[in-house]
Backbone as CSV, one residue per row, in Angstrom:
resi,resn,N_x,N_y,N_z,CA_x,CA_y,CA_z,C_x,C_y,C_z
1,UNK,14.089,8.353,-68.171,14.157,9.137,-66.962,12.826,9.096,-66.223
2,UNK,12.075,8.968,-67.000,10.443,9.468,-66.098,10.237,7.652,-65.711
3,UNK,11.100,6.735,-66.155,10.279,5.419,-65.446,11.604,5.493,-64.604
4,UNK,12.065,5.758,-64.352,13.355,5.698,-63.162,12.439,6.670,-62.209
5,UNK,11.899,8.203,-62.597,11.500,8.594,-61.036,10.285,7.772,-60.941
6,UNK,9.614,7.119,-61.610,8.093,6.494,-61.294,8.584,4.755,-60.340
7,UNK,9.611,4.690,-61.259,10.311,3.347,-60.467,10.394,3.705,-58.638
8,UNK,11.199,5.347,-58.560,11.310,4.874,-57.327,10.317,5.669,-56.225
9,UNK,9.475,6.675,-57.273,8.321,6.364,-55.961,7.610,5.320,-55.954
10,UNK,7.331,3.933,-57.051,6.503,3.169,-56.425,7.448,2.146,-55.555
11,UNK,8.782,2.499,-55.137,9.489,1.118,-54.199,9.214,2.281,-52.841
12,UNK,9.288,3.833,-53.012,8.605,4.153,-51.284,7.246,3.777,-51.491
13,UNK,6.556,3.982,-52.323,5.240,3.843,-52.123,5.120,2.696,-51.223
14,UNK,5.445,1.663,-51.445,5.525,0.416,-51.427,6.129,0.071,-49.700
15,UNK,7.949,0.828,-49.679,8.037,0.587,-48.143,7.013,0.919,-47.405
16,UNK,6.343,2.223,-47.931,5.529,3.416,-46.673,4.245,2.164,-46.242
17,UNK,3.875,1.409,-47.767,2.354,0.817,-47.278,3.127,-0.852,-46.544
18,UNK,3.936,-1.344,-46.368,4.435,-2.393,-45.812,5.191,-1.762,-44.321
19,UNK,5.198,-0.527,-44.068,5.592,-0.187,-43.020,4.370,-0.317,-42.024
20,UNK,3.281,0.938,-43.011,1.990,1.246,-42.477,1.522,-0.460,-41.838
21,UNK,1.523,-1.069,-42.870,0.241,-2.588,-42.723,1.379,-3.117,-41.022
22,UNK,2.670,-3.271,-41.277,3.505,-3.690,-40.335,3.026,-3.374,-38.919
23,UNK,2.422,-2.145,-38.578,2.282,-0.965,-37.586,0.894,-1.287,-36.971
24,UNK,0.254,-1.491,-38.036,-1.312,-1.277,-37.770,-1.773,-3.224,-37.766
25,UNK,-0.873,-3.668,-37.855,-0.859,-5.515,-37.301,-0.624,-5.456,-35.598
26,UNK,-0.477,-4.784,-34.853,-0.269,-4.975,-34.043,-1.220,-5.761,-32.731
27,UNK,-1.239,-6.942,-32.503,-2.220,-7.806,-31.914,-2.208,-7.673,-30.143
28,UNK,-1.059,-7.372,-29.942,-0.799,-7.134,-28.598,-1.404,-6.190,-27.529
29,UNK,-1.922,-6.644,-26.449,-2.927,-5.821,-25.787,-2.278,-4.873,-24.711
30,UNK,-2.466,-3.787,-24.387,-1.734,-3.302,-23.446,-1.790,-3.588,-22.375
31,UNK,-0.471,-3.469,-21.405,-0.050,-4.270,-20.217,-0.928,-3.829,-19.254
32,UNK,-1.498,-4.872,-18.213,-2.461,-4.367,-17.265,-1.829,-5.055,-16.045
33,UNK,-1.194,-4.320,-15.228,-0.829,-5.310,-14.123,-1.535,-5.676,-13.198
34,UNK,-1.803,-6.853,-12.389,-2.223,-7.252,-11.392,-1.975,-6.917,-10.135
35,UNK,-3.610,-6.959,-9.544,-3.191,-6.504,-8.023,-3.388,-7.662,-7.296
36,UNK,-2.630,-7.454,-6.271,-3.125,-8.474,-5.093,-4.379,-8.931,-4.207
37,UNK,-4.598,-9.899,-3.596,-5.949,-10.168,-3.067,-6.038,-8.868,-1.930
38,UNK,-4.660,-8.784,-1.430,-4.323,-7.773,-0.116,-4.251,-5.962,-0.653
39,UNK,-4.682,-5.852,-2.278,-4.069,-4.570,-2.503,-5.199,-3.486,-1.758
40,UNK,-6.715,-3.516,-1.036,-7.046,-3.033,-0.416,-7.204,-2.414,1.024
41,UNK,-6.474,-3.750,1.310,-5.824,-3.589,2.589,-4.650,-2.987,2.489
42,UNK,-3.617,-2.910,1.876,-2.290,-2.491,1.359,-2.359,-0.947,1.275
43,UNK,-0.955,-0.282,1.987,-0.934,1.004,1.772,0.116,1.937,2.897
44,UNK,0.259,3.189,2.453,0.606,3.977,3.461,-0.376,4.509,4.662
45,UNK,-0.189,4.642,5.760,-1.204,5.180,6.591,-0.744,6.526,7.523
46,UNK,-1.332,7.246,7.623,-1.153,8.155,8.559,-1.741,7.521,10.466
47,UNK,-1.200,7.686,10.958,-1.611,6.827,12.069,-1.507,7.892,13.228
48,UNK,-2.143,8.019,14.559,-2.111,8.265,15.777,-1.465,6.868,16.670
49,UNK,-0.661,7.038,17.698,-0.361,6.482,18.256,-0.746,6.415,19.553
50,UNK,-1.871,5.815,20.346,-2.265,5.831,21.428,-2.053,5.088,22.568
51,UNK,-2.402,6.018,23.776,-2.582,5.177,25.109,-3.808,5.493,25.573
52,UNK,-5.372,4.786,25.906,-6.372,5.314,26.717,-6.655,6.521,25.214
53,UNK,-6.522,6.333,24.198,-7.182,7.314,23.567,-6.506,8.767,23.503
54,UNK,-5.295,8.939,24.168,-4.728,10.148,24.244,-2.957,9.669,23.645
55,UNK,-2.438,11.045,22.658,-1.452,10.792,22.441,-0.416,11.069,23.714
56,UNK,0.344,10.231,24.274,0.908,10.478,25.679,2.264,11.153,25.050
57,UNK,2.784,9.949,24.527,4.285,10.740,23.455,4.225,11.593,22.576
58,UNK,2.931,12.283,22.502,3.252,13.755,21.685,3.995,13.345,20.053
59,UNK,3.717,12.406,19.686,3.768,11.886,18.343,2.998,12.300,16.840
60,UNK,2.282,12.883,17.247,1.185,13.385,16.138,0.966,12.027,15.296
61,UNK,0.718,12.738,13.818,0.916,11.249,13.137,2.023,10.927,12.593
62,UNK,1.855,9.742,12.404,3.366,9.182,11.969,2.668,7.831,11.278
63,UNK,3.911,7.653,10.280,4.082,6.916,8.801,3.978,5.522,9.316
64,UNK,3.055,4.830,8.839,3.065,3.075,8.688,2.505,2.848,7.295
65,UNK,3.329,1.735,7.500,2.457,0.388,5.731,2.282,-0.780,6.520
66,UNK,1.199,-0.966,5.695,0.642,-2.370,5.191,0.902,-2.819,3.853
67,UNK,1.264,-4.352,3.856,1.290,-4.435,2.347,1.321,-5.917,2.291
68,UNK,0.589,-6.823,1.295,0.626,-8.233,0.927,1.534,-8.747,1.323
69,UNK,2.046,-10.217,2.126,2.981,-10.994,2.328,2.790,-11.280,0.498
70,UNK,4.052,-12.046,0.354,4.167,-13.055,-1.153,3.338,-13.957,-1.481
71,UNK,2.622,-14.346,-0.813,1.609,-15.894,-0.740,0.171,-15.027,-0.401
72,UNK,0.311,-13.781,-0.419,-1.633,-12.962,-0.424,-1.635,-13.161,0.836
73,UNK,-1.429,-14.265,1.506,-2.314,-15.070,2.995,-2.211,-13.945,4.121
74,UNK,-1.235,-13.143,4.086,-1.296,-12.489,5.609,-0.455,-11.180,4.614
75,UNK,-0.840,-9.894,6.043,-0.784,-8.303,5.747,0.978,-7.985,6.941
76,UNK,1.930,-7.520,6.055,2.840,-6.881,6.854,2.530,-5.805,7.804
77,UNK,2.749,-5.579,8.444,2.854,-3.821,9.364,3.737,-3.436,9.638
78,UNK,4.502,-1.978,9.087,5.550,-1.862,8.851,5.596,-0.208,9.389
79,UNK,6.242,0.006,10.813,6.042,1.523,11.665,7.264,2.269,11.164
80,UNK,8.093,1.800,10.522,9.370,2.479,9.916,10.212,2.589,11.212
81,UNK,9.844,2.039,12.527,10.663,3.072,13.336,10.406,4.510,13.937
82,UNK,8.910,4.661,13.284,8.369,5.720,14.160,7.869,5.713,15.109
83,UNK,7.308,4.956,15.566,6.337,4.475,17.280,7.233,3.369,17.640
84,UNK,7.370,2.537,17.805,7.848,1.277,18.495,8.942,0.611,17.820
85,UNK,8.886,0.385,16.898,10.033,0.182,16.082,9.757,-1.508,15.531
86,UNK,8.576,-2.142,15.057,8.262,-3.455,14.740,7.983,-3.360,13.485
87,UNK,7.543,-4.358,12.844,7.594,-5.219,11.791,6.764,-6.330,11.726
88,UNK,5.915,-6.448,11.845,5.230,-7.970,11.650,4.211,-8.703,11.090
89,UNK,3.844,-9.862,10.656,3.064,-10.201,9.555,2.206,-10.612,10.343
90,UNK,0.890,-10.040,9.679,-0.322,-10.587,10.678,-1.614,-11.164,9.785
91,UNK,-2.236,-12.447,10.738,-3.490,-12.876,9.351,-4.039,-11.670,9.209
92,UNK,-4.938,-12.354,7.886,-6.041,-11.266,7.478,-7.406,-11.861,7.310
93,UNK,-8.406,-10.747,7.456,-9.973,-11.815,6.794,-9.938,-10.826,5.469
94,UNK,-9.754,-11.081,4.606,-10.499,-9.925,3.596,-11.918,-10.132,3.291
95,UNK,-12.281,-10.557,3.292,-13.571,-10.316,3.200,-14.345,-9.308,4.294
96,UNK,-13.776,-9.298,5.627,-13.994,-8.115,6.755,-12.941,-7.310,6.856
97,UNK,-12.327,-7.528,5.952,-11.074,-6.427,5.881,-10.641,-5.885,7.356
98,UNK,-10.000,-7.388,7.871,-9.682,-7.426,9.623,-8.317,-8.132,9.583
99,UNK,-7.793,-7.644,10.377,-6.419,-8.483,10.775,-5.634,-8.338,11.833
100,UNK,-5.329,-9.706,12.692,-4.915,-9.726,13.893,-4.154,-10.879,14.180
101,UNK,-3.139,-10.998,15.060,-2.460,-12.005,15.914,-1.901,-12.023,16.801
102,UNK,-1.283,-13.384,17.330,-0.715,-13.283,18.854,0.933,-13.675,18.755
103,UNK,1.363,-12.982,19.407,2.911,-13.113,19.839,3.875,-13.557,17.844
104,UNK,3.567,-12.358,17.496,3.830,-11.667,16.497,5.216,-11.300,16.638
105,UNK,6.368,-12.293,16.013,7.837,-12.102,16.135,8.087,-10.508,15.012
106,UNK,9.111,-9.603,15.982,9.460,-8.593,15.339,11.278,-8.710,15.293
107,UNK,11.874,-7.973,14.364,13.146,-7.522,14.671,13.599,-6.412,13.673
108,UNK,13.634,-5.347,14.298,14.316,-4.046,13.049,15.250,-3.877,14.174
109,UNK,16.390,-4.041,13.377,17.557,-3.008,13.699,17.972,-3.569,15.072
110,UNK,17.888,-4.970,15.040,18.631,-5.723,16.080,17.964,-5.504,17.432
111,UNK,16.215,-4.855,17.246,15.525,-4.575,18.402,14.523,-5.604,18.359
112,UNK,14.592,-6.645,18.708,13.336,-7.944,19.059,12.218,-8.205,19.935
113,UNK,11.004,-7.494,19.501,9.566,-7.731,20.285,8.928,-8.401,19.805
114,UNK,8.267,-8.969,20.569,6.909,-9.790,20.299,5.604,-8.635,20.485
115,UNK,4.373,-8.708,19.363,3.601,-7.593,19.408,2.186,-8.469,19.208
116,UNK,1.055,-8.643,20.348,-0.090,-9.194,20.143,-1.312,-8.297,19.000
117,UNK,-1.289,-8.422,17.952,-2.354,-7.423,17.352,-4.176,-7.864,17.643
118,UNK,-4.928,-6.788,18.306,-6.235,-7.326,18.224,-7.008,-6.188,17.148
119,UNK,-8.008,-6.138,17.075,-9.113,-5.370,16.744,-8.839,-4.471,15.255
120,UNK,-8.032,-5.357,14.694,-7.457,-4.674,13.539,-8.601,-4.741,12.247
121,UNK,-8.647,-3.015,12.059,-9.871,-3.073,11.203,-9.408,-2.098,10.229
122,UNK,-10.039,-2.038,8.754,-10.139,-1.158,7.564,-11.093,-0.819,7.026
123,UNK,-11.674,0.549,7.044,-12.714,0.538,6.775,-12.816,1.694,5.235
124,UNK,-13.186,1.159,4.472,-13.335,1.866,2.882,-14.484,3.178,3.298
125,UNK,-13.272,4.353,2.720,-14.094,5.627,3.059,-14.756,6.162,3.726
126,UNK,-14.199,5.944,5.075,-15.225,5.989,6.493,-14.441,7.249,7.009
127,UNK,-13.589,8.111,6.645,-12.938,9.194,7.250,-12.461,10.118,6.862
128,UNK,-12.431,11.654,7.194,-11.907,12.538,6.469,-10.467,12.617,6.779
129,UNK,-9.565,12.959,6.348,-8.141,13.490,6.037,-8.199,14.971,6.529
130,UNK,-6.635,15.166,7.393,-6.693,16.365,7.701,-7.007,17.347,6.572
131,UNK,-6.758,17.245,5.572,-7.047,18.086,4.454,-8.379,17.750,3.919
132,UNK,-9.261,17.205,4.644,-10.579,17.097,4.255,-10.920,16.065,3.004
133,UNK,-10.431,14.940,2.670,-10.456,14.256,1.644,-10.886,12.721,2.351
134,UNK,-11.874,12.198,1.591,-12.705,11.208,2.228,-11.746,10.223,1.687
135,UNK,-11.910,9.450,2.554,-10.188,8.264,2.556,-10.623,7.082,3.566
136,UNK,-9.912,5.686,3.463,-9.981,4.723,4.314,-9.679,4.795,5.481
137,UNK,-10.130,4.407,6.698,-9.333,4.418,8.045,-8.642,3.132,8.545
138,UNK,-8.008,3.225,9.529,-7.047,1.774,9.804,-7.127,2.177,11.409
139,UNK,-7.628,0.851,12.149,-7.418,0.787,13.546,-7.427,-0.726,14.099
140,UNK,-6.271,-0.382,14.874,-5.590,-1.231,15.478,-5.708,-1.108,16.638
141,UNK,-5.418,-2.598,18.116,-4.695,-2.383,18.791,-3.033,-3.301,19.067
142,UNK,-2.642,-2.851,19.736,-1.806,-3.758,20.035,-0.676,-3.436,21.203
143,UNK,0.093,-4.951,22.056,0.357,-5.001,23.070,2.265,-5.228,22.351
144,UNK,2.929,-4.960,23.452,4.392,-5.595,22.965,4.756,-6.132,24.462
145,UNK,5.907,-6.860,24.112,6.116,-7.974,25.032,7.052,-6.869,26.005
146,UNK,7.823,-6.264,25.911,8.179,-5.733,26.490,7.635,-4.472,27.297
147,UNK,6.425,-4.115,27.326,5.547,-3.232,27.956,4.048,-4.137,27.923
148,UNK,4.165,-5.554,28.702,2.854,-6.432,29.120,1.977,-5.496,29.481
149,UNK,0.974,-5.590,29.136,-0.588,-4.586,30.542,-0.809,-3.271,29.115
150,UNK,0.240,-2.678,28.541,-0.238,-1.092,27.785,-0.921,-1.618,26.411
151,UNK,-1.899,-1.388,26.615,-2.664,-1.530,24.914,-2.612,-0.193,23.865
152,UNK,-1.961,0.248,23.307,-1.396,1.353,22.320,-3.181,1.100,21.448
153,UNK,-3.347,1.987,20.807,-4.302,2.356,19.792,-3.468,2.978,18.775
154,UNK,-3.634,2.474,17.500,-3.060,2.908,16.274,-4.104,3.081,15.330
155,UNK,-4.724,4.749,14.701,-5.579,4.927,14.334,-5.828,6.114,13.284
156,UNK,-5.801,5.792,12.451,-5.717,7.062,11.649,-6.562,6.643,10.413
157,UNK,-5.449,7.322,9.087,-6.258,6.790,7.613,-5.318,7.157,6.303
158,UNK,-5.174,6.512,5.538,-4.581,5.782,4.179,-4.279,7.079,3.709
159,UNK,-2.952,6.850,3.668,-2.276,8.544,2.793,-2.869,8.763,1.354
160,UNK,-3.029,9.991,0.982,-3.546,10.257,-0.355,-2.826,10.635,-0.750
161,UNK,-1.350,11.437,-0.473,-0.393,12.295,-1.309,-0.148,13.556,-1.720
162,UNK,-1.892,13.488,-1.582,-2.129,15.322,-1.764,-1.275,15.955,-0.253
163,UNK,-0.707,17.446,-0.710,0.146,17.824,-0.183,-0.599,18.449,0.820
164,UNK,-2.023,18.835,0.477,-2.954,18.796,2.282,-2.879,17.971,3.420
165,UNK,-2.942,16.800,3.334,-2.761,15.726,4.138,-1.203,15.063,4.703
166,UNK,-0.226,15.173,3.919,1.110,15.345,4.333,1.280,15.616,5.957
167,UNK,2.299,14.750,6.259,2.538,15.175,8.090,3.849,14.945,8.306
């Protein structure tokens, strides 16, 4: 009887330390995902929508992204449909964290403009947040084909989430 219970604690003994060694082999490094060349430029923005520096449409701010094309090479701009209603991929410099182009094909929702982007800039921690939180800014201009001559100003800064800054 006493080598039958000694028998079978040494076969747990035995699973527990072939479990343990099993567990503690583990070579695999934890997953680190990659960002993009564009992930600084990339983001939600809180934006002003301008004419001459003044909001004319009484817009406050309103929601845009930026975010990596597939190939890094160029930055989407993406207004949801809140100001103008475009879409379009524009170069980038990253290294001046600038991006701009000309006659910039759009189409959301079966609405088709062409949108010239100039003076498109990002600047790392250059601005406070209505809720007072030091954050990136984003300024733009840009023209659409269907209103030739109005240069809009799009200008604000990179959503944080905190529920201060919310609009």
């Amino acid at each position: 009887m006493k080598n039958i219970y000694k028998s079978k604690i040494l076969k747990a003994l035995f699973i527990f330390s072939i479990g343990v060694l099993a567990l503690s082999c583990d070579k695999h490094e934890d997953y680190v995902p990659g960002k993009s060349d564009l992930s600084e430029m990339s983001g939600d923005w809180y934006i002003k929508f301008l004419v001459d520096d003044e909001d004319i449409y009484g817009l406050g701010y309103q929601l845009i992204t930026t975010a990596n094309s597939a190939d890094d090479s160029s930055l989407w701009i993406d207004d949801h449909s809140h100001t103008w209603s475009f879409k379009v991929k524009s170069s980038v410099d990253m290294e001046a964290m600038t991006f701009s182009g000309s006659d910039l094909e759009s189409n959301v929702d079966d609405y088709e403009v062409n949108v010239n982007i100039t003076k498109g800039t990002i600047l790392k921690d250059a601005v406070e947040s209505t809720g007072g939180n030091v954050v990136d800014s984003i300024y733009f201009e840009a023209e659409f084909s269907d209103d030739p001559g109005t240069i809009y100003q799009l200008a604000g800064y990179k959503r944080t989430g905190l529920a201060e800054d919310e609009h």
